[in-house]
N, C-alpha and C positions, 0 to 999 in steps of 0.2 A: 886036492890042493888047488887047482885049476876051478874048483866049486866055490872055495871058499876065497880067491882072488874075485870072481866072480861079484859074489854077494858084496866083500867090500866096498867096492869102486861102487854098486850097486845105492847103496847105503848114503856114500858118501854123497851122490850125484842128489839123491835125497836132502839129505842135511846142508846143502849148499841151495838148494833151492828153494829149502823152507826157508836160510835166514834172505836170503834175497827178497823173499812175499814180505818176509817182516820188513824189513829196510825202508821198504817203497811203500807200504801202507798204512803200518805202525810208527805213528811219530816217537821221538823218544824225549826226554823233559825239558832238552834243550830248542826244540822244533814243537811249533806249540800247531793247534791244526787252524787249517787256511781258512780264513771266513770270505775271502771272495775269489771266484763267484759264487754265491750261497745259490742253493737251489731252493729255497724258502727262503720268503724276509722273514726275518725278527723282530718282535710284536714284543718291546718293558712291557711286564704286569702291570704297572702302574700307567700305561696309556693304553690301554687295552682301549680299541675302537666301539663306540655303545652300538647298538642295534638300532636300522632303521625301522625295524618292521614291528614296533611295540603297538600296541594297540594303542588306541587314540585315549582310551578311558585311562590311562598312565599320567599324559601328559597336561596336568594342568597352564591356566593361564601365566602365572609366576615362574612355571621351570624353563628352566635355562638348558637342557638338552635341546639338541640341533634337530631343525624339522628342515632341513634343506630340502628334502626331499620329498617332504608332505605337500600336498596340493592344495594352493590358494584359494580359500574361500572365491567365488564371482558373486559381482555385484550388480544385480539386475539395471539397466539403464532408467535413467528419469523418462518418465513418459511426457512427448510431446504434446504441446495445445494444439486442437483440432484444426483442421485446414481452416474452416469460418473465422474462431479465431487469429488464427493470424493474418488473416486478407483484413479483418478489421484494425490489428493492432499495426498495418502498416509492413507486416514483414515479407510480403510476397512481391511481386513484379505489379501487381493488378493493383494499380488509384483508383480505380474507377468508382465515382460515391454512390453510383446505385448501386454498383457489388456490393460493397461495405456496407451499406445501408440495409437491402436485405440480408448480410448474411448477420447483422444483430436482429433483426427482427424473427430468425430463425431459432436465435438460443430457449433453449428455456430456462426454466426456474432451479436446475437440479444441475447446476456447473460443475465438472467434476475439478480435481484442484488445479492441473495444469492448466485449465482453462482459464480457471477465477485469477491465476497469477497472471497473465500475458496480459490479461484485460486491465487489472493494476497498472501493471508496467507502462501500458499504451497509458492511460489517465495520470500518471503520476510525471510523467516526461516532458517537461514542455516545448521538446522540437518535434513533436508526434502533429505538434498545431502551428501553421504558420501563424504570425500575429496578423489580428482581426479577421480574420480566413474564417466565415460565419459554417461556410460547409465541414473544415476540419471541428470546430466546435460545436457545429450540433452531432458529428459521431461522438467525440467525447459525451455529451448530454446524453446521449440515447443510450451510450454503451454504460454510461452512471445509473442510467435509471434501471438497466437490465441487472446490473451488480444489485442494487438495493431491493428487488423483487424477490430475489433469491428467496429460497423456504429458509435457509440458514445462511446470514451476515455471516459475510468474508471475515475472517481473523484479520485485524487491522487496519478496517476499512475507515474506524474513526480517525487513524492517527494520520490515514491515504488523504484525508478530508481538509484536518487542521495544517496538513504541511502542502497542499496547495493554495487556501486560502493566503497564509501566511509568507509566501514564495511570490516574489517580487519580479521574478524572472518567466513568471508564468503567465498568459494573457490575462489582463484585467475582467474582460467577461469570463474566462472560463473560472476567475477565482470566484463571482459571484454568482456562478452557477452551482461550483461547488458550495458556496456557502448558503445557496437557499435550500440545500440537500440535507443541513446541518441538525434540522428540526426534528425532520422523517429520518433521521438517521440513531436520534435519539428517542424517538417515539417508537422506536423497536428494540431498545436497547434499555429497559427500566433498569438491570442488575449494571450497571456501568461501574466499573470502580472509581473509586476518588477524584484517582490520580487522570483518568479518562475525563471525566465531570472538571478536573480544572482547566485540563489543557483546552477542553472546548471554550469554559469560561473568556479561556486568555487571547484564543482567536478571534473570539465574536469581540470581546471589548477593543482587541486591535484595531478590529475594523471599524469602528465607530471615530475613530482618528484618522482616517484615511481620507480627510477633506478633497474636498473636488471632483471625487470619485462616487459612484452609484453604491458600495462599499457599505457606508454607515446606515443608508438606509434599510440597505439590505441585512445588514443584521438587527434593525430595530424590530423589522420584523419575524424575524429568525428569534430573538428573544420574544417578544409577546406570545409566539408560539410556541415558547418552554416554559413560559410562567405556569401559575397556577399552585396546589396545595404540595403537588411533589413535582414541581416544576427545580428550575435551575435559577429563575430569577421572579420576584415579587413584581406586582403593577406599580409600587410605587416610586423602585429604582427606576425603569422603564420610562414611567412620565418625568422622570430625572434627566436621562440621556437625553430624551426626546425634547427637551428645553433647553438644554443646554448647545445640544445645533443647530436651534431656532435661534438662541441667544449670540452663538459664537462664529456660527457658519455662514460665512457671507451670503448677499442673496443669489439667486441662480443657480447656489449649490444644490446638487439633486439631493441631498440626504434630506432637505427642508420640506420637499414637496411630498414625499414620507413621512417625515416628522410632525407633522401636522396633522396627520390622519393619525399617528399611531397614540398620537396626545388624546385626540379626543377617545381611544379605546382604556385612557387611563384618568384620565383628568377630563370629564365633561367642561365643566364650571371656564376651565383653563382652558381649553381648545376654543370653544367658544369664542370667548375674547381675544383667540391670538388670531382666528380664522378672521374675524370679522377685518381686525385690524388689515390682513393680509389681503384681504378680500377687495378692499376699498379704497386701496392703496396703487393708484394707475402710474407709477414708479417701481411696481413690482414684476418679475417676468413674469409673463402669462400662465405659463406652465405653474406658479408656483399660486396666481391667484385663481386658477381654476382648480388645486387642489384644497385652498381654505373656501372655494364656493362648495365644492364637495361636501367638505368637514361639514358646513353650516346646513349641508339638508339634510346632514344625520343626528347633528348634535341643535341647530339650531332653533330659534325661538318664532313667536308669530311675526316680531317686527323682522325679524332677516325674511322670510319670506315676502313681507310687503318692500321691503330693498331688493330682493334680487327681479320682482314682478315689475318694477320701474324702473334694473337695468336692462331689464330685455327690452324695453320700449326705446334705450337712447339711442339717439342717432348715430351713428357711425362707429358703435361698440366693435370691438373683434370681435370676428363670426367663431371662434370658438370659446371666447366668454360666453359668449348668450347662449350659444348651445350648451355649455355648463351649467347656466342657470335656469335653461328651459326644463333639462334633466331635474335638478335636483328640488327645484318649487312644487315638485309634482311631490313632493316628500312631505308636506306641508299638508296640514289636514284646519284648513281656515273655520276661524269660529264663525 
């Protein structure tokens, strides 16, 4: 009896213990189970996180999966212009015009591109040049002509050309520097497009209107030296121009005293008669009648040399008339 009291209580102390484990661990339908604090977070199927680590051959340009964590292409740095370079184009501490001077005399023909740009830069800038500052503009000059020797013309070297010339705010010699560059700049450039071929047009002829200034003559001759069969302009528009600033351009102006020589390279018959006129005309500036005494020892006849043989005899002629005339009678092959 005493065994089986035993066992009871036994039993019981059991069956009480189980429902207690259940109580405390077993929720029941009205105790739903605790979601916090979770020991795992919970990941919807439907935002399930993509993977970083897919191979690159997955991700084309177009997809929109996240590369947060993909590493940025780098992008090599632009390469600088050479030290020479830049003491020429002005960007160092060092003025000095023999530095600059030889360090263009040092380049050569084979610029690589960051070079050929800085050089641009410096030519295309017109506070690179104080005005009439003859040393700023012969480095321009020199560092132009080191551009133009190149084995291969600079990509838009024409258009560096036509937008100094035409740029009002740039020294007046340095635009006629660029514009006696105009020639040789086409003389290496036969495949030119159209659209190059006109804008040069539209320069040179500007210039021809630029009264008062050394400008027009400088392109009269900048055209005779594109004429020709596959030239840019004919001899006979040429002896056109060239009349019409003898006709229109006051005297003194320096385009006349060009003018006149570039007539007689197109109109003999017509040079002729405008030189003589000009020639014998002691109302004329000097400058401009020792260029029609010029004209007359290339183009002219037996009786101009018997007139300029009896100006060098006059009395009190300017000494640089007669030395015009002393020159050029010598051109004269007397019957």
């Amino acid at each position: 009896m005493r065994r089986k009291t035993i066992l009871f209580v036994f039993i019981g102390i059991t069956l009480s213990l189980t429902a207690l484990f259940l109580h405390i661990y077993l929720p029941s339908a009205n105790c739903p189970l605790p979601t916090s604090p979770s020991p795992l977070p919970t990941v919807s199927p439907a935002r399930r996180p993509l993977a970083t680590t897919w191979p690159s051959a997955h991700l084309s340009s177009s997809s929109s999966l996240s590369t947060a964590h993909s590493p940025l292409p780098t992008v090599p740095p632009a390469p600088l212009p050479s030290a020479s370079c830049q003491l020429i184009a002005g960007l160092t501490s060092d003025r000095d015009y023999q530095h600059r001077l030889a360090a263009i005399r040092s380049l050569n023909n084979r610029l690589p591109a960051a070079d050929v740009a800085c050089l641009m830069a410096f030519l295309a800038d017109p506070a690179t040049a104080k005005p009439g500052n003859l040393w700023d503009l012969g480095l321009k000059n020199d560092t132009l002509a080191v551009l133009l020797r190149q084995e291969r013309l600079p990509e838009g070297m024409g258009g560096m050309l036509v937008n100094i010339v035409s740029n009002r705010t740039q020294d007046l010699t340095w635009r006629d520097y660029a514009l006696q560059v105009v020639p040789a700049y086409a003389g290496r450039t036969p495949g030119r497009a159209d659209s190059e071929n006109q804008a040069l047009r539209t320069v040179l002829d500007a210039a021809l209107s630029a009264h008062g200034t050394v400008l027009p003559g400088t392109a009269l001759i900048a055209m005779s030296r594109m004429s020709g069969p596959n030239g840019l302009y004919d001899t006979n528009a040429i002896a056109t121009q060239a009349r019409q600033i003898l006709d229109q351009n006051a005297p003194g102006d320096p385009a006349r005293i060009t003018a006149i020589q570039i007539l007689a390279l197109t109109d003999v018959s017509g040079a002729r008669d405008v030189a003589r006129g000009i020639a014998k005309d002691e109302g004329r500036p000097v400058l401009e009648r020792m260029s029609a005494i010029a004209t007359l020892g290339r183009v002219g006849q037996a009786e101009d040399a018997v007139w300029l043989r009896e100006m060098i005899q006059r009395p009190g002629l300017d000494r640089r008339l007669k030395n015009a005339a002393e020159a050029n009678v010598k051109h004269f092959v007397m019957e």
